[in-house]
N, C-alpha and C positions, 0 to 999 in steps of 0.2 A: 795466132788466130784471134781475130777479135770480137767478143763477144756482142749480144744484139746494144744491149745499151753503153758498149764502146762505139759502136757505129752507128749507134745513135748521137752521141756526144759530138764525136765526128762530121757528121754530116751537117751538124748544126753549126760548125766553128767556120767561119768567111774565111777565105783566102787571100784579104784587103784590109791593113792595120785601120783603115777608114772605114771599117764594117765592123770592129768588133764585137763582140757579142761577150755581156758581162757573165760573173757568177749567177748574179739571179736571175739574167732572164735563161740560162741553160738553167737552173733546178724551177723554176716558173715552166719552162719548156719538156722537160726527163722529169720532174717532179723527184728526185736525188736531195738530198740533204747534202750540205757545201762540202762537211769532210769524203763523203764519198763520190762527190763530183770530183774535187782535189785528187786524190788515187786513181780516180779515172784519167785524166788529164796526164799525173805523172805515168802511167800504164802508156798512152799513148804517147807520149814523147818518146820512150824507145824508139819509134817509129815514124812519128812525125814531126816537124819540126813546130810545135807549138809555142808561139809567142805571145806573151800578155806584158797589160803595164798596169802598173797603178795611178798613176797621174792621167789626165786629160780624160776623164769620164770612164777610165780602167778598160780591159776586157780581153777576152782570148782572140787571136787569129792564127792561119798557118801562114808560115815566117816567106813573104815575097821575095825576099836577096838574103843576103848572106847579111848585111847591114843590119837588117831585122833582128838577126840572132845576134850576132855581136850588142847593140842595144840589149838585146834583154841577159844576157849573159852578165852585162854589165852592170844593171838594175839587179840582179841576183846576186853578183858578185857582194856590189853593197851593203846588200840587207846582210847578206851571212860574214861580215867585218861588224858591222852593228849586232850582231846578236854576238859575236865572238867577243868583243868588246865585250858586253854584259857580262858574258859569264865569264872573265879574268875578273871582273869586277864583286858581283856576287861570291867567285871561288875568295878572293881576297876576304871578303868575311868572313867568312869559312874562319878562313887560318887565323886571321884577329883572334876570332874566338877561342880557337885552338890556344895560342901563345898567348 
C-alpha cells in the first residue's frame, strides 16, 4: 500500500525518458529532502519500474520497454564496480597498515 507522499512522488514521475523529471524539481515539487526522496523512489521500485539517468540533463521516468531497464540496470551495474573497486582499494590500506 502506498502512502500519500508515495503517490505523490508517483504521479509526478513521466512515463517518457524525454519527460524526465530531476531530483530537484520532485523535492522543488513534495518539498522532501534528496535522501528521503531517494527511499522514496527505492520504496517504489518494488513496484514500479522506475528508471533514471545521470547523463543528458539526468532524471526519473517509468521504464517504456524493457530497453529502458536494461539501460539503467546497466548504468547501475557500473557505478556499484566503481564503488566496489574503491573499497578493495581503500580495504588494501587497511592491511598496509596492518602489516
Amino acid at each position: 500500500m502506498k502512502t500519500n507522499i508515495q503517490e505523490q512522488v508517483l504521479n509526478l514521475i513521466p512515463i517518457k525518458r524525454e519527460d524526465a523529471i530531476t531530483s530537484k524539481q520532485l523535492m522543488n515539487f513534495t518539498g522532501l529532502p534528496f535522501r528521503h526522496l531517494k527511499e522514496i523512489i527505492s520504496e517504489l521500485r518494488i513496484t514500479y519500474p522506475i528508471c533514471s539517468r545521470e547523463m543528458g540533463g539526468g532524471g526519473y521516468w517509468l521504464a517504456e520497454d524493457e530497453k529502458d531497464i536494461k539501460e539503467f540496470i546497466s548504468m547501475i551495474s557500473r557505478r556499484r564496480d566503481g564503488y566496489n573497486k574503491t573499497i578493495t582499494i581503500m580495504q588494501n590500506h587497511i592491511n598496509d597498515e596492518v602489516n
